[in-house]
N, C-alpha and C positions, 0 to 999 in steps of 0.2 A: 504494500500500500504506500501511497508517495508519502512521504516527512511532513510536506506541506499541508497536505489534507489533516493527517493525525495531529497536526500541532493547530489546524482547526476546529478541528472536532472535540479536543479536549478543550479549549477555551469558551465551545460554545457550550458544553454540556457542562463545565463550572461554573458558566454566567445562568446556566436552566436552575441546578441546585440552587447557586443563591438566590436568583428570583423566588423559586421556591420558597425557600426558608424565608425571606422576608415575607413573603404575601402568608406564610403559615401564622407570622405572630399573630398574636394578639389585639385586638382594637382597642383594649380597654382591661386594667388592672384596678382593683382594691383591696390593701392590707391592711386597711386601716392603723398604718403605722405612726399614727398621732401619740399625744401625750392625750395621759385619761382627763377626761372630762365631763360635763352633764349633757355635751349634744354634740353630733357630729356636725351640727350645722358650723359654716365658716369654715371649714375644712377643707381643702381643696376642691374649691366652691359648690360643695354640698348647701343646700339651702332648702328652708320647709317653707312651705305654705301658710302657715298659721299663727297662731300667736298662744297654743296653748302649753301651761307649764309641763305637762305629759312628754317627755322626752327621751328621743332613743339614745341611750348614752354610750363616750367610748369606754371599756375596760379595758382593764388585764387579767389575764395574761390570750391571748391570741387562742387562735384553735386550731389542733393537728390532727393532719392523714396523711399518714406513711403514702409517700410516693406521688404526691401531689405538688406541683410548684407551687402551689398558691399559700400552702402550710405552715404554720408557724413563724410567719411573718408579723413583726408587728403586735398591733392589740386586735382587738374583734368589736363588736358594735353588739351592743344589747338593748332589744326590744322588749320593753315590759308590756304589751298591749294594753296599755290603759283605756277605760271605754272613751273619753276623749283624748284623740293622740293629734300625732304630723304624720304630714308626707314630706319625703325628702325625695330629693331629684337631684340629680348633676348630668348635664350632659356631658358622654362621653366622645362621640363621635365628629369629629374635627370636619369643617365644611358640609360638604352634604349627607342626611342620613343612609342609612339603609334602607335598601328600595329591591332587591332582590339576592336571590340565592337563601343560604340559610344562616341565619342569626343564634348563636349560640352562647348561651348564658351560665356559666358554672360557680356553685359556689358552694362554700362548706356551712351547716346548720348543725343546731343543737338547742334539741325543745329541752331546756330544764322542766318545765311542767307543764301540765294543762288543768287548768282552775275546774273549781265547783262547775262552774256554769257554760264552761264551751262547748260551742259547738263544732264551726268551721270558719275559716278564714285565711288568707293571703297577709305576706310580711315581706315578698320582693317579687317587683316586675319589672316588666322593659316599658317604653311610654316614648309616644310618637315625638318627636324631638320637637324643641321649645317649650316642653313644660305643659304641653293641652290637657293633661290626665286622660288620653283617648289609653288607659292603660290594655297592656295585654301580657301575652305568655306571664300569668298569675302562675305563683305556686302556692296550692292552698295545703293546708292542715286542716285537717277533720279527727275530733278527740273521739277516742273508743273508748280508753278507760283513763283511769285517771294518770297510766302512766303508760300509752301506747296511743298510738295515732295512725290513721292513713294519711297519703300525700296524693294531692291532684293537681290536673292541668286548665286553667281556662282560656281561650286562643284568646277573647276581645270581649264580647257582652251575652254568652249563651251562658250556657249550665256548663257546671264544672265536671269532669271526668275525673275518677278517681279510681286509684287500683286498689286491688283488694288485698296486698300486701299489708303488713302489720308493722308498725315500727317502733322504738323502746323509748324513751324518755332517755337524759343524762346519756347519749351515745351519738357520736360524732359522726352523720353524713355524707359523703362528698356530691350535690345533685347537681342536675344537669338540664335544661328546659332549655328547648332550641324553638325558632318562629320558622316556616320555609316560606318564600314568597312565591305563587303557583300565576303563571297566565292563562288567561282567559275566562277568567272569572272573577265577580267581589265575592265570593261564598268559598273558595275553594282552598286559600291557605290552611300550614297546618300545623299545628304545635304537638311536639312531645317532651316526654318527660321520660326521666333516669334518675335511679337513684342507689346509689352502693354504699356499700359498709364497710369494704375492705379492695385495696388494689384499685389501679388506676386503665380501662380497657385503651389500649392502644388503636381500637376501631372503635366505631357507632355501632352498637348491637343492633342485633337485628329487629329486636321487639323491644319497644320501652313500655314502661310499666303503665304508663296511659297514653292518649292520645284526645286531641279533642281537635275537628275540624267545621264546627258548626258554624252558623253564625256568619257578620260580616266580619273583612276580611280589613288589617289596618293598614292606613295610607303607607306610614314609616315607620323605623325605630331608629330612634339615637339619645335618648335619656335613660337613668338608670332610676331605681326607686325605690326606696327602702319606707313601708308603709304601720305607721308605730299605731292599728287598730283604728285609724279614722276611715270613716266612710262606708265602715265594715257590718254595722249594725253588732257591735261587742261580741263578733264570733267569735272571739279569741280575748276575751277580756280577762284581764290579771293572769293568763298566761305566759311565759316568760321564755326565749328563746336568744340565741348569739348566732351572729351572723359572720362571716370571713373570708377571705380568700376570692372575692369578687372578681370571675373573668370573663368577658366578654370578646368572640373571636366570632369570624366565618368558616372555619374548621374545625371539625373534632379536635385533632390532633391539636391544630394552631393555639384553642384555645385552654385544653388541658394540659399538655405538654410543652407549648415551647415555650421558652422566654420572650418578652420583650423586650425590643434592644431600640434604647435612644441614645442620641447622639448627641454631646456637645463638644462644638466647636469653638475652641478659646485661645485667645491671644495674651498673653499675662507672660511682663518682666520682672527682673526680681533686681535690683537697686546694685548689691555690688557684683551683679555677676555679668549684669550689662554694659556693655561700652557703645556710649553713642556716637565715637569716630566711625566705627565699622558696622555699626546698627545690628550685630551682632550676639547672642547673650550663650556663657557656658550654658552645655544644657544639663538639667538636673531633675531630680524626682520632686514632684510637688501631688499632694492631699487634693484634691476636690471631694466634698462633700454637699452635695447637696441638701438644703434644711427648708421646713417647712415653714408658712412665713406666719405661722399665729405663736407667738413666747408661749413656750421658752425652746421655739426655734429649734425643735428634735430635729436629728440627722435623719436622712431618710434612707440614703443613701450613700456609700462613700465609694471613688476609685483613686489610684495611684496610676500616674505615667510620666513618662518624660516630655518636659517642655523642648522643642528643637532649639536651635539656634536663633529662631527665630522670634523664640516666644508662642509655639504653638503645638498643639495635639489635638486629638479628638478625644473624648474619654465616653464609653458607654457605659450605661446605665438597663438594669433589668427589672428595678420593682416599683419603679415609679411609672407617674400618668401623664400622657398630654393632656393639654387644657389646663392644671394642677400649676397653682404660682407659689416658687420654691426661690429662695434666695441661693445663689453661687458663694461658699469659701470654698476660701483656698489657703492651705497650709505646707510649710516645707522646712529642712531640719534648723534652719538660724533666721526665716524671716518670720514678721507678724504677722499674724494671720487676717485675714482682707478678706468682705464680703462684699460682693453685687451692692448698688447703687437702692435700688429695686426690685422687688421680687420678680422672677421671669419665667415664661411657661412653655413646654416644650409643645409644638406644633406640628402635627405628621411626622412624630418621632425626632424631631431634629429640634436644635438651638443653637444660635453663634452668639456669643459675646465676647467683646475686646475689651479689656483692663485698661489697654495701651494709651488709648485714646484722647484722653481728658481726664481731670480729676474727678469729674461726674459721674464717672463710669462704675466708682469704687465710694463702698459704705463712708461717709463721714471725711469725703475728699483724701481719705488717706495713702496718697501715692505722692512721690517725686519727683516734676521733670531731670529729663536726663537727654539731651540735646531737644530732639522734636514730640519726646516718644515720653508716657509716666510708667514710674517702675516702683514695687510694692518696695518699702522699707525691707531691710534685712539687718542680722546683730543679737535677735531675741536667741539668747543659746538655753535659759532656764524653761522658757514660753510658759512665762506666768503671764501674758499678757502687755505684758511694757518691758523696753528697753533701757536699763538702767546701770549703775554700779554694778553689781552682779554680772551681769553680760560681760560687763568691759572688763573684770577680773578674770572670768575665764579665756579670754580671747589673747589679754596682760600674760598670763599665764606660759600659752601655749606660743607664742610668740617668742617668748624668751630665748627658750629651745627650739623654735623655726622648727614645730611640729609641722611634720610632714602626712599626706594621705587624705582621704576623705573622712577631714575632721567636722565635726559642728562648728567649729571656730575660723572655719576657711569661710570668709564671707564673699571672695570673688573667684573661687573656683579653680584656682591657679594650684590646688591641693599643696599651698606652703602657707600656713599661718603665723603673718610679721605684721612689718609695721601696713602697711596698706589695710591692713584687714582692722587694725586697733583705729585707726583714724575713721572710718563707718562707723564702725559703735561708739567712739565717743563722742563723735559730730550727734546721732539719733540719740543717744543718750541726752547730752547737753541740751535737746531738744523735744525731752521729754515724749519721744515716739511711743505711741501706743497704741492697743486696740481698741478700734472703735466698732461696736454692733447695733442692732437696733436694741 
């Protein structure tokens, strides 16, 4: 076979794979990896409907299944069905909704109990995007005993479908409720349901445990909905339930199995290691962490990589969300630590930001010009936060003896800590360099 052809063939079928793999992720994540709280509202723009004090709160500790990505991330969300509650809603879906093929919705459950008085009732759906409450693919609960339940399907506004399976109270779920979008008809989409107790199926089985195709059929989906017993008529009243692991894909696989992968693209100099004759900067490992922007500013996220020469990388990300506004630090072994300006939200998986820029770019104007370009302060060797005495003893220290190697006290990279590197920390020292957050 000619050389030419095989060295096509292999490039095209690596670009098939990755197309693949991308189009396999995920639309949509939730780990609820907040700090606990009394509501998820305000959380990576979860927002309710109402105004009553009935709220679905975040806890600890998060909820696990073996073999699941979405597992043990984070906290979990707990719904007390109170007989007046909220609807929560966040759109997930970035530009236009979904409008065909099939919408699949996974996520982990756990009914702590079911009250005196339940009957049946839904606690998460999908909902036509903008917030219309046109809800559908409902997952209901219906109480058998006072510690055992069935789970059902409702597509949009018919009667709900329920299997005849039995489920336990205090035992962790992994379910699954997919919408298909069918043409040539408003009557003929179709919703199912899955629900397992143990392992994760690498296919769509063949038979789910309900099915329901009645009814009219919904225009879109692109909102997510966490429904704390309003509207419900207290089918679920003072029953108690935790919710986790929220994924939303257009594949089985995409949405059970793979990761999500966002990208940020960033620009950030670091003060003694750039030189602006040559615009140039050694290149070095720096923190990005990504945080959430309600205090006390939990990490969500964190990667490591090398900044280039240039002051650039890309760093991905797997457990966080588009649409979701998340503040950028950045941390590395002797500079301050520097956050984003502004919280900023990742869009069709991707995000660029430049440090470089302006002093606007960074929390609290905290960077230094350095010919045309600002570069984060560097010298913090203890990283208590400020660059002080301290700092400039250890750097004093290792100076002395023209410590050699990748020291924390080499502030421009040259792996010889002298005088050039003492004259950084006491210049930021003298100048009382420190961190600034919100």
């Amino acid at each position: 076979m000619n050389k030419v052809f095989i060295v096509i063939l292999i490039a095209v079928l690596s670009f098939l794979v990755s197309f693949s793999i991308l189009f396999s992720q995920p639309v949509y994540i939730e780990n609820f990896n907040y700090s606990v709280r009394d509501t998820i509202e305000g959380n990576a723009d979860w927002y309710r409907s109402g105004t009553s004090t009935n709220k679905a709160k975040i806890i600890s500790p998060g909820l696990n299944y073996a073999g699941y990505v979405g597992s043990g991330i984070g906290n979990c969300i707990f719904i007390p069905n109170e007989p007046i509650g909220e609807v929560y809603i966040c759109q997930f879906k970035s530009g236009a909704p979904l409008t065909e093929g099939t919408v699949y919705l996974s996520f982990l459950v756990r009914v702590d109990s079911m009250s005196l008085n339940a009957t049946e009732g839904f606690c998460i759906n999908l909902d036509q995007q903008g917030g219309a409450t046109n809800f559908n693919t409902k997952t209901f609960f219906k109480k058998v005993t006072g510690n055992t339940f069935k789970l059902g399907i409702r597509k949009y506004t018919d009667s709900t479908v329920f299997s005849n399976n039995i489920y336990n109270t205090n035992t962790t779920y992994l379910i699954v409720a997919s919408y298909t979008f069918k043409s040539g008809s408003s009557t003929n989409d179709v919703c199912k349901l899955y629900a397992f107790s143990a392992g994760v199926p690498v296919n769509e089985p063949v038979s789910p445990i309900a099915l329901d195709s009645a009814g009219t059929d919904i225009l879109n989906i692109g909102d997510i909905v966490l429904a704390n017993s309003f509207i419900q008529s207290d089918g679920l009243s003072k029953s108690s339930m935790k919710i986790d692991g929220i994924r939303i894909g257009t594949s089985w696989n995409g949405t059970l199995l793979q990761n999500k992968n966002l990208a940020l693209s960033m620009n950030a100099l670091i003060q003694g290691f750039y030189n602006n004759i040559s615009d140039k900067m050694v290149k070095d490992t720096v923190t990005v962490s990504i945080r959430y922007n309600r205090s006390p500013y939990q990490i969500a996220e964190s990667k490591k990589a090398v900044l280039d020469s240039n002051g650039f990388n890309i760093f991905n990300f797997n457990t966080i969300s588009n649409l979701s506004k998340y503040y950028i630090a950045v941390t590395h072994r002797n500079m301050i630590e520097s956050w984003s300006r502004l919280p900023n939200e990742f869009y069709q998986d991707a995000l660029s930001y430049n440090f470089t820029q302006g002093t606007g770019n960074t929390f609290g104007n905290n960077v230094t010009k350095k010919g045309n370009r600002y570069c984060f302060y560097n010298g913090e060797i203890v990283h208590d936060g400020i660059i002080d005495v301290t700092d400039y003893q250890f750097v004093d220290n290792n100076s002395f003896t023209f410590a050699a190697g990748y020291k924390t006290t080499d502030l421009n990279g040259d792996e010889i800590t002298d005088i050039s590197d003492l004259v950084i920390v006491e210049t930021n020292a003298f100048n009382f360099v420190q961190r600034i957050t919100p």
